[in-house]
C-alpha positions as a printed Julia matrix, in Angstrom:
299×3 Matrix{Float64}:
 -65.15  -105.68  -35.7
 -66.82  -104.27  -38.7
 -67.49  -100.63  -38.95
 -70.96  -100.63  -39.63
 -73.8   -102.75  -38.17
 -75.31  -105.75  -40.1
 -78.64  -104.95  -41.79
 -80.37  -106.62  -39.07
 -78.81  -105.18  -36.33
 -78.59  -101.42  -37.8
 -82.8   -101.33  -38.08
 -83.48  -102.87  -34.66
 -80.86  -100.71  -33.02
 -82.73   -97.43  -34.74
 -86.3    -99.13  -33.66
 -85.08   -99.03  -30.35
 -83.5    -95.46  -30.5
 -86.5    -93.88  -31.96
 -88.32   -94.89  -29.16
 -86.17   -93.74  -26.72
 -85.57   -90.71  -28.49
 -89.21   -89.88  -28.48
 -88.97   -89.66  -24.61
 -87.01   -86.61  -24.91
 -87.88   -82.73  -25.89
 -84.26   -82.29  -26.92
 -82.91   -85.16  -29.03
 -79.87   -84.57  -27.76
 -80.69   -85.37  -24.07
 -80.9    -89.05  -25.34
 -77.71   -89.9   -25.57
 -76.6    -91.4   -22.38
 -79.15   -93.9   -22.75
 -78.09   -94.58  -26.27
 -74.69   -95.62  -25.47
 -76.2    -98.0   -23.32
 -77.93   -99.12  -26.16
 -75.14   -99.55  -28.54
 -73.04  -101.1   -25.42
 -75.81  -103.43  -25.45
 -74.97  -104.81  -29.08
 -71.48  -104.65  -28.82
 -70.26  -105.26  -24.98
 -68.76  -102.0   -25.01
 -69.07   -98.38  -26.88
 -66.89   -99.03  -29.99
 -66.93   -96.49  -32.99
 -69.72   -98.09  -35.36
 -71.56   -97.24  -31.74
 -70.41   -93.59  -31.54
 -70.9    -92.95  -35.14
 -74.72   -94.46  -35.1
 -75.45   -92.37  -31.65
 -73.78   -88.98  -33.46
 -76.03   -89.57  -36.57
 -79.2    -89.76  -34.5
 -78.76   -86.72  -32.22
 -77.1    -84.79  -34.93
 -73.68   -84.66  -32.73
 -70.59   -84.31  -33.81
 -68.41   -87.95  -32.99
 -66.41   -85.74  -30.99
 -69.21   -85.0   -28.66
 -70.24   -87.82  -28.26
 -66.55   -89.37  -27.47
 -66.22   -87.17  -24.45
 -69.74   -88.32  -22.84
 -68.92   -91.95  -23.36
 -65.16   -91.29  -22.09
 -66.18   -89.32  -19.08
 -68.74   -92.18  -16.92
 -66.89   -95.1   -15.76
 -70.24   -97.46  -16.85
 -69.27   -96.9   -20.77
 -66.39   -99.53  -21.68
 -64.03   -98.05  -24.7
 -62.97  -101.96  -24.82
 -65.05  -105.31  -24.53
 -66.37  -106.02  -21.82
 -66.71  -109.46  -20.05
 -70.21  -110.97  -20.03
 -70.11  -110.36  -16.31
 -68.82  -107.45  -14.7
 -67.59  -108.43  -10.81
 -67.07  -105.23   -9.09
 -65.1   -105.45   -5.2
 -66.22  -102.43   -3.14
 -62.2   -101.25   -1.15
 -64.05   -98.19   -0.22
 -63.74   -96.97    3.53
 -66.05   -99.8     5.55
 -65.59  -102.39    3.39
 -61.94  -102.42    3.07
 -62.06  -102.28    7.02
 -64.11  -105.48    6.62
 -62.21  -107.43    4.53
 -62.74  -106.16    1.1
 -58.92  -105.45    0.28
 -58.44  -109.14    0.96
 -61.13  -110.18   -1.05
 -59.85  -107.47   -3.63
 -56.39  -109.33   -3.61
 -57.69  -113.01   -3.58
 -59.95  -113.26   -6.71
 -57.75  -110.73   -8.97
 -54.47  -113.8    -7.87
 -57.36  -116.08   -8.69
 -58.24  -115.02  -11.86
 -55.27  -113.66  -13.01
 -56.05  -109.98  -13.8
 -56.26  -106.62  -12.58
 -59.33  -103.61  -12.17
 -60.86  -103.43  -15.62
 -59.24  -106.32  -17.37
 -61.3   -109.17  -18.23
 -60.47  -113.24  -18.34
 -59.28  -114.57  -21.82
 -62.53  -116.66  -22.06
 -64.12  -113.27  -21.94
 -66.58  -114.0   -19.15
 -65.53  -111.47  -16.03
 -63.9   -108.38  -16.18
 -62.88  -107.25  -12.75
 -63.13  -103.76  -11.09
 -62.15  -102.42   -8.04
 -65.12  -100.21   -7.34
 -64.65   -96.91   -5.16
 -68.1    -97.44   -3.38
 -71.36  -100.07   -4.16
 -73.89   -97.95   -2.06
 -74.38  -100.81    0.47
 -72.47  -100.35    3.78
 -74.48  -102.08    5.65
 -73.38  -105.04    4.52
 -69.76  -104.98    4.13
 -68.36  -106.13    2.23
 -70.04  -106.55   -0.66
 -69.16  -107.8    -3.82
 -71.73  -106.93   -7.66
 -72.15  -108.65  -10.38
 -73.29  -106.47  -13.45
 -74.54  -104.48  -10.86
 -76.45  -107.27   -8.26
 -75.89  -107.28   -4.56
 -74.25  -109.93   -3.46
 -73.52  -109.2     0.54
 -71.54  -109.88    3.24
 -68.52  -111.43    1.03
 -65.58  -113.29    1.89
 -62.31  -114.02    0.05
 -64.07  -118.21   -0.53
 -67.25  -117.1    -1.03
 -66.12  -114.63   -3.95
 -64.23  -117.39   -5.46
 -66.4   -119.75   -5.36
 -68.76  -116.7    -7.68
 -66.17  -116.34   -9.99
 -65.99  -119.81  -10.25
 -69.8   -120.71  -10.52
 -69.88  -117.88  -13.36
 -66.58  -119.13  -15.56
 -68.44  -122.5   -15.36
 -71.51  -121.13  -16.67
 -73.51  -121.94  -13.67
 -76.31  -119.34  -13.0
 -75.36  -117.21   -9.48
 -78.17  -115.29   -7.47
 -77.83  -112.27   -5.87
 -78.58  -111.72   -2.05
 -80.97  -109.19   -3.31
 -83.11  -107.85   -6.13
 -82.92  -110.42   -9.47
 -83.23  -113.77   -8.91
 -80.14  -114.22  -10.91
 -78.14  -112.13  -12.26
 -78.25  -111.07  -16.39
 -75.73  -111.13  -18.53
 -73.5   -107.44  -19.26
 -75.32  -106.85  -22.88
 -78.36  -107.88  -20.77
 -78.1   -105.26  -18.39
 -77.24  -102.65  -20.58
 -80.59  -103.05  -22.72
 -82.4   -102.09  -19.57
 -79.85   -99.43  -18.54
 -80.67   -97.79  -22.22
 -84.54   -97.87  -20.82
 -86.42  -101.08  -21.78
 -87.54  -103.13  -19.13
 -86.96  -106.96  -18.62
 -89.81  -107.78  -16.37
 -87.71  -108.48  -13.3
 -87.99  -105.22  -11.53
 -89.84  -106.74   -8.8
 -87.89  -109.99   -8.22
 -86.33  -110.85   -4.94
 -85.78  -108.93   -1.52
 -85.4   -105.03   -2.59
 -83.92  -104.38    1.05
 -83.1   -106.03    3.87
 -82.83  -106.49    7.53
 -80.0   -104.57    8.03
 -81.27  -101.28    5.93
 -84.62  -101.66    7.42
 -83.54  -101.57   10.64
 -83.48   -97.67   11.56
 -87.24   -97.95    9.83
 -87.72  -100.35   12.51
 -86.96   -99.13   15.33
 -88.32   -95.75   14.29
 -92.1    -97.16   14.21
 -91.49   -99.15   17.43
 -90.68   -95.87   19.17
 -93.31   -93.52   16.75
 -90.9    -91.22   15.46
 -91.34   -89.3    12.39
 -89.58   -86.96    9.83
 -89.28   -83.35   11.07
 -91.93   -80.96    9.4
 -91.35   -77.35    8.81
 -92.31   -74.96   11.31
 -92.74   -71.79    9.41
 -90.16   -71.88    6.24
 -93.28   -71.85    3.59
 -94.72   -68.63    5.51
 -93.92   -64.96    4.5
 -90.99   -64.78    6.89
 -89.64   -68.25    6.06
 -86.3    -69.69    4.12
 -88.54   -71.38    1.04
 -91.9    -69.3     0.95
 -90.3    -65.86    1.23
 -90.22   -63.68   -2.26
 -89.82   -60.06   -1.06
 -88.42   -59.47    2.5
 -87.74   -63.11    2.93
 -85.34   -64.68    0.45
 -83.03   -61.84    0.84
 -84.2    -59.81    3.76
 -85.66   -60.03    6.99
 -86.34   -64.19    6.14
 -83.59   -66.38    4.73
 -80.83   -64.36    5.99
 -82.02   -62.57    8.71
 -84.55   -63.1    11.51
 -86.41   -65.64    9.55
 -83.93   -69.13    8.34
 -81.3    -68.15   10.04
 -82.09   -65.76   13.12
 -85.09   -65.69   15.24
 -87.4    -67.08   13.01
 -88.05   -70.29   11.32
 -85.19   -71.9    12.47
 -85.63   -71.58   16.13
 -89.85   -71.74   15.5
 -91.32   -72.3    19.2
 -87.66   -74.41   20.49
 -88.05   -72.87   23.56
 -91.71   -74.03   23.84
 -91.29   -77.12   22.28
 -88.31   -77.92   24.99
 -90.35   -77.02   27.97
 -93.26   -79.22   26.66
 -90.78   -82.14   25.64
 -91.3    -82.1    22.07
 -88.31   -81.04   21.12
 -87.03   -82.15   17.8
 -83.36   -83.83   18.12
 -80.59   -81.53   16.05
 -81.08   -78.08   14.39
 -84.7    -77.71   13.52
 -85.44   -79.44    9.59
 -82.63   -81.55   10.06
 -83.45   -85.0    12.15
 -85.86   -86.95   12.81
 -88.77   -84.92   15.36
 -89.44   -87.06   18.2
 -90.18   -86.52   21.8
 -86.78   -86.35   23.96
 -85.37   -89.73   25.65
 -82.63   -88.42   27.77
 -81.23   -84.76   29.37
 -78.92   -85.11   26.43
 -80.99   -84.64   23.65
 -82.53   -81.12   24.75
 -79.31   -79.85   26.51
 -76.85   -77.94   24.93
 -74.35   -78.57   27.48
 -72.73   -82.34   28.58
 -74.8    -83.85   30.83
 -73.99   -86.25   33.69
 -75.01   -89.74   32.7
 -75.81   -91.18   36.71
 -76.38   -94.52   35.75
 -72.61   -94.53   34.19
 -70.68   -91.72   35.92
 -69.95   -90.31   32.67
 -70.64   -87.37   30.37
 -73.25   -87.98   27.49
């Protein structure tokens, strides 16, 4: 690779980082989304990529080495077109992921963060994809694709080394290529923000079941007032409020419990911290185990 853009690609690469520059008070608070934007031309942060993002923000190359070094999302080496990332966190390595981890890296023949010699997938094992509710799950450049097997992630890798288009069980309708990606990553939008199912069933579910039964988030009960944890200034932050009978003693966080109790309205959990809703069972008000009848066992 050369060590200096082409013409073409040097002015629309410092189009594009003016613009994103200009978004900024502090040049220098630009520059995780401009190695985004060099990853974009190049499929990974190489050193013509450094040295542009340096000149820019007036950084040193050094500097700007140990931000692209330290997140996981900037490649030091090129990338495949598609990044296929297996979640073998907790729940979905209790759910098969491990297995599905093992399968497509025989399949393909390569390891976490080495990429096919056709240059289309690099493979990661990815510590956690944010979607345990549907374990496992399996991303492409960073699209859901849910409740995975070991044959239905080969039969992905497959579609993609063949150059078939493969759509996501969420979000995009399909899924965009690495360089893609990375142009919106670096903060210019490709239209598809709105494309798809943004959740589904299983993550709406608690929402659900929440409006069925009217629940609603717990408000605060005094922490904004003079005495409270978050309003208190003088003999509340560090005084009579937030450390003594307001946040943490008789004030704000045990606000009208007893009341609230005897009325059933009773939030469920240490006032602020779950969801305020009028008491179901003995259990939910009692600080003590209570004798479930129906069962013959404690709650």
């Amino acid at each position: 690779m050369s060590e200096t853009f082409t013409p073409e690609a040097d002015a629309r690469l410092r189009a594009d980082a003016a613009e994103v520059i200009a978004r900024y008070p502090d040049p220098r608070s630009a520059l995780l989304p401009l190695l985004h934007l060099v990853q974009s031309e190049d499929g990974y942060v190489a050193a013509r990529g450094i040295t542009l993002c340096a000149e820019l923000l007036g950084l040193s190359r050094a500097e700007v080495s140990a931000v692209a070094t330290f997140y996981s999302q900037y490649k030091r080496h090129p990338n495949g077109e598609y990044t296929v990332g297996v979640c073998t966190n907790a729940l979905c390595a209790v759910m098969g992921g491990d297995l599905i981890w093992d399968k497509v890296s025989e399949h393909l023949g390569i390891g976490h963060d080495e990429t096919t010699a056709d240059g289309r997938i690099t493979l990661e094992r990815v510590e956690c994809n944010a979607a345990c509710d549907y374990a496992p799950v399996v991303m492409v450049n960073w699209e859901f694709f849910d409740n995975q097997t070991p044959t239905s992630t080969i039969d992905l890798v497959d579609q993609i080394t063949a150059g078939r288009p493969v759509h996501p069980t969420r979000g995009a309708g399909t899924v965009a290529t690495f360089k893609e990606v990375e142009h919106v990553l670096a903060g210019f939008e490709d239209g598809r923000a709105d494309e798809g199912v943004g959740a589904g069933e299983a993550s709406l579910l608690g929402l659900r079941i929440a409006r069925e039964n009217g629940w609603a988030a717990a408000r605060d009960q005094g922490a904004t007032g003079d005495q409270g944890a978050t309003g208190a200034t003088g003999d509340g932050a560090t005084g009579d409020g937030a450390t003594g009978d307001g946040a943490t003693g008789d004030g704000a966080s045990r606000a009208d419990v007893a009341g609230a109790t005897a009325a059933g309205t009773a939030p469920v959990g240490d006032v602020h911290s779950s969801a305020e809703r009028k008491p179901t069972t003995a259990s939910d008000v009692s600080a003590e185990p209570v004798e479930d009848e129906s069962k013959g066992n404690v709650q």
